[in-house]
C-alpha positions in Angstrom: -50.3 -30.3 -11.5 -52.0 -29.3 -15.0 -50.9 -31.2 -17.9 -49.1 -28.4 -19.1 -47.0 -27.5 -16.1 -46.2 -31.0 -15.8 -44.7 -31.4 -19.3 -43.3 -28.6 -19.0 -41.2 -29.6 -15.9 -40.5 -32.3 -17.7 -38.6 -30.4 -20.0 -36.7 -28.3 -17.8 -35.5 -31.3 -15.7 -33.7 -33.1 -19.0 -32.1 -29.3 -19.6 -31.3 -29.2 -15.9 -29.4 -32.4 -16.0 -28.0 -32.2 -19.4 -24.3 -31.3 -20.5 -25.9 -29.9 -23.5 -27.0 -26.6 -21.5 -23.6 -25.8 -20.1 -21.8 -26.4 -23.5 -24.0 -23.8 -24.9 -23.0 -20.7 -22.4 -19.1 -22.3 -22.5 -19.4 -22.1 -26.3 -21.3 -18.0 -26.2 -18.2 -17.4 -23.8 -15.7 -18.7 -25.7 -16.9 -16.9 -29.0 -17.4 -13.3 -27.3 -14.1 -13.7 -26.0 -12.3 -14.9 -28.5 -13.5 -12.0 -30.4 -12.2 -9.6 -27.9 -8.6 -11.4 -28.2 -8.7 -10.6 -31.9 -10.1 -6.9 -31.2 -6.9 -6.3 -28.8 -4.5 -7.7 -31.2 -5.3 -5.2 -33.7 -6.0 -2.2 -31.0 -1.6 -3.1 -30.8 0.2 -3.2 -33.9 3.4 -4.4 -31.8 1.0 -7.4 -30.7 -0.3 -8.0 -34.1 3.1 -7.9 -35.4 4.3 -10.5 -33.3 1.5 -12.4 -33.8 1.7 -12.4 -38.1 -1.1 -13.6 -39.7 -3.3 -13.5 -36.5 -3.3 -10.3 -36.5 -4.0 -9.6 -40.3 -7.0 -11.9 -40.2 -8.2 -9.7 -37.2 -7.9 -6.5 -39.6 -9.6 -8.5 -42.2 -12.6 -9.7 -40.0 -12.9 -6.3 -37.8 -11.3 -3.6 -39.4 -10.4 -1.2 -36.8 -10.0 -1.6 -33.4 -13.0 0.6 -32.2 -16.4 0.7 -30.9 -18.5 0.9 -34.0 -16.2 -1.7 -35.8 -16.8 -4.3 -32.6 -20.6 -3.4 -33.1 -20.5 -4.4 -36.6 -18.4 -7.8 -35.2 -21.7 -8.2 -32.7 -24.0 -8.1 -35.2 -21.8 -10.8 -37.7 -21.6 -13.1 -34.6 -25.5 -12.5 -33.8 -26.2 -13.6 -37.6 -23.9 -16.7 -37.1 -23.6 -17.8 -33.8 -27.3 -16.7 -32.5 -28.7 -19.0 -35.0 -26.5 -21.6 -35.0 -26.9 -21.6 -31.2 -30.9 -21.3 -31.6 -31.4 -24.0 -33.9 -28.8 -26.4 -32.3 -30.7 -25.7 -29.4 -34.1 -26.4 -30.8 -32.5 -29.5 -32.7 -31.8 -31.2 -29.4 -34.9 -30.3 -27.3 -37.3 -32.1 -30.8 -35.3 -34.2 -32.0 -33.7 -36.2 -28.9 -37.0 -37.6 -28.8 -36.0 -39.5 -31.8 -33.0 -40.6 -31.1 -33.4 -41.7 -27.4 -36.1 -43.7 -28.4 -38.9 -41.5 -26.0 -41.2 -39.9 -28.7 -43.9 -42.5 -29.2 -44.4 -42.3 -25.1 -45.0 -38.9 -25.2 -47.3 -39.6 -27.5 -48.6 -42.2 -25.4 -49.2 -39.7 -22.8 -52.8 -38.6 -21.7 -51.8 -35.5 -22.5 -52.7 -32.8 -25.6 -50.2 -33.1 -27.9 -50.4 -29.2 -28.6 -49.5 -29.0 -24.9 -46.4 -30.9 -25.6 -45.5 -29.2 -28.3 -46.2 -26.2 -26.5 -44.3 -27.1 -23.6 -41.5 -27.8 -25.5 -41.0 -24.6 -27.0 -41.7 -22.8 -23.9 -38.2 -24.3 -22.8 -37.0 -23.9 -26.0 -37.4 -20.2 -26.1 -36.6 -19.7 -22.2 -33.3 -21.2 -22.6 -32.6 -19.1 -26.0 -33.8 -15.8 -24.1 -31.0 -16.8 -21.3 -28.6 -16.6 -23.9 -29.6 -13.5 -25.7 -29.7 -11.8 -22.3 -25.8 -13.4 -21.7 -24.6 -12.2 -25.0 -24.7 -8.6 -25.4 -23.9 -7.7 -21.5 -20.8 -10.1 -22.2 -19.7 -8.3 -25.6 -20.2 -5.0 -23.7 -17.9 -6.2 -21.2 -15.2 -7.5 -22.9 -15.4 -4.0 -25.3 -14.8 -2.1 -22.1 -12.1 -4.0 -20.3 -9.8 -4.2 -23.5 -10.3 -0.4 -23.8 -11.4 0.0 -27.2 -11.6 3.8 -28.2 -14.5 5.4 -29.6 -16.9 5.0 -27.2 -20.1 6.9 -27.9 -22.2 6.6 -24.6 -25.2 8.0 -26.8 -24.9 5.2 -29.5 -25.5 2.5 -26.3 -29.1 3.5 -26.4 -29.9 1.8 -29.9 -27.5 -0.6 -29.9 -30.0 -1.9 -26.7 -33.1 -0.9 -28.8 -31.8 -2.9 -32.0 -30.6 -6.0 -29.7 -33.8 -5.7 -28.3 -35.9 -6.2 -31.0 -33.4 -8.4 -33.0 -33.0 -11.1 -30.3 -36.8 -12.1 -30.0 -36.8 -12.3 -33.4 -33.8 -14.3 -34.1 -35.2 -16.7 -31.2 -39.3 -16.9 -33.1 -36.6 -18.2 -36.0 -36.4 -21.3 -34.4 -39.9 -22.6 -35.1 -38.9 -23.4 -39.0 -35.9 -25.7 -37.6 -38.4 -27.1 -35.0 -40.5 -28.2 -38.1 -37.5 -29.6 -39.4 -36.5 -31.5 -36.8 -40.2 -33.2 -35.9 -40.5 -33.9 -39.6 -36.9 -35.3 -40.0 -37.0 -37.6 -37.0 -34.1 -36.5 -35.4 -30.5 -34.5 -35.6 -29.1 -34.4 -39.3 -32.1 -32.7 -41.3 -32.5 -29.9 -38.6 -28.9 -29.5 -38.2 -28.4 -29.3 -42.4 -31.2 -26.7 -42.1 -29.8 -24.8 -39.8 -26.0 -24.4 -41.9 -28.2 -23.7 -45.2 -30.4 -20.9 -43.6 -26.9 -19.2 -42.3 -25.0 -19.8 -45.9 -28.3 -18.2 -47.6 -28.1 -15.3 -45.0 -24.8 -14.3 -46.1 -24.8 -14.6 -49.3 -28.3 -12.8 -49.6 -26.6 -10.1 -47.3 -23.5 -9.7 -49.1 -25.9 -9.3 -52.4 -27.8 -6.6 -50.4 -31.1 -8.7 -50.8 -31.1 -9.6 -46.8 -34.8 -8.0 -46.5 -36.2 -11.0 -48.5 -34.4 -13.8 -46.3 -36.2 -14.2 -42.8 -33.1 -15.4 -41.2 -31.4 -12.2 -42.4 -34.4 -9.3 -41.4 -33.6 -9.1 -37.6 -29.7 -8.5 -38.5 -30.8 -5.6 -40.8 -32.8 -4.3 -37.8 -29.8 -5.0 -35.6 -27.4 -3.5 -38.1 -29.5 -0.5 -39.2 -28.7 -1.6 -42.3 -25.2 -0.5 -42.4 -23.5 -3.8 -43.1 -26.3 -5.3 -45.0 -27.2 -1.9 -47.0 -30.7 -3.4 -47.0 -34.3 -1.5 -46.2 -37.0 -3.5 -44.7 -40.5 -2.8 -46.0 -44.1 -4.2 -46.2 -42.6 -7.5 -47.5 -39.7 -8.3 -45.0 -42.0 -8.4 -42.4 -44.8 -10.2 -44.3 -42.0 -13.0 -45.5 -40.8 -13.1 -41.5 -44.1 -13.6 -40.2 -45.0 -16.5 -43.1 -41.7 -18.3 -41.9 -42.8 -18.1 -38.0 -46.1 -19.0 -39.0 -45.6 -22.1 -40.9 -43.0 -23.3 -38.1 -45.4 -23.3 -35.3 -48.7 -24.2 -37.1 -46.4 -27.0 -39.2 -45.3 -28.1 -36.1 -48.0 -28.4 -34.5 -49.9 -30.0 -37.2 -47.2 -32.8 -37.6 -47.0 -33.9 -34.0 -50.9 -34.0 -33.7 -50.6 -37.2 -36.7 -47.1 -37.9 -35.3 -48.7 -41.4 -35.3 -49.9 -41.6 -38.6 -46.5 -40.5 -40.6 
């Protein structure tokens, strides 16, 4: 076995036997659901009645019970819960190291550090993809089995192209916290990180300056710039790229003098 696959395994074994995996898809599950309870409560006035101030802050969050308002709901949760999800995520699979004690024997290991690294994030971004690929089926099904009206079977086709190109992106997003949590030796930096990049994203979204916040550029693609009112040019993609760059080349560099800091 190459020193790669075998780290690698290595990985996949503490994500196999950890509780941590599970509570992620319980928590995507409870969120995508949750949302559809607060969809149907407004879809029945009589419900929403009943209900009191339930069913006003449904109206408040969604606005109407319909396709197009759930879409606008998917792309809100993709913005909070996709990164918070990502970067809790990515927290854990770095910074456990720290806290269990196990980081200077992997860098005790007769193995490349890069591979490590490498190996690492090759988990990390599996595990994120299984998510991403949970999400939207989930939010699909829900829309359809409380029978929201205006369904527009020839909208589905970029909602899956936006999705598409907004999940991977989202996911690259985790590098930066990855830095984070190498450089900060463990859970509370990363973590901090991760709650300040998603309070910067909506207040830079609700100023309509989300194309210069990296966290915020796949929601804009996602959104098609309806919630966000935001046009992605030259620079969005040159600021995105910069953040994804200095996350894996930072990351790499700092666990190659891991010993040294």
């Amino acid at each position: 076995m190459t020193g790669y696959a075998a780290a690698f395994w290595a990985e996949v074994l503490k994500i196999r036997r950890s509780v941590i995996f599970w509570v992620t898809l319980v928590l995507l599950t409870f969120v995508i659901f949750m949302l559809g309870f607060m969809v149907f409560i407004l879809k029945d006035p009589d419900f929403a009645r009943k209900y009191g101030l339930l069913g006003t802050k449904a109206a408040l969050t969604i606005g109407n019970a319909d396709w197009p308002s759930y879409h606008k709901m998917l792309v809100q949760v993709v913005g909070v819960l996709g990164l918070l999800l990502n970067g809790f995520i990515t927290t854990w699979i770095f910074g456990r190291e720290y806290s269990d004690k196990t980081v200077k024997d992997l860098l005790a290991l007769p193995v490349s550090r890069n591979v490590i690294v490498v190996a690492k994030l090759t988990a990390l971004f599996g595990w994120c993809t299984l998510i991403s690929l949970l999400l939207f089926p989930l939010w699909l099904l829900v829309g359809h089995l409380i029978v929201l009206p205006g369904w527009d079977p020839s909208l589905l086709g970029s909602w899956v192209a936006g999705y598409a190109t907004a999940s991977p992106m989202i996911i690259l997003l985790s590098l930066p916290v990855a830095l984070v949590a190498s450089a900060g030796r463990g859970f509370l930096a990363p973590l901090g990180f991760v709650m300040l990049t998603i309070a910067v994203t909506e207040i830079f979204a609700l100023l309509g300056h989300a194309q210069f916040i990296p966290w915020a550029i796949p929601l804009v693609i996602l959104d098609g710039g309806g919630l966000t009112g935001a046009d992605l040019g030259v620079a969005s993609y040159f600021i995105y790229t910069l953040a994804i760059l200095v996350g894996l080349f930072g990351t790499l560099g700092w666990w190659s003098r891991a010993d040294q800091k």
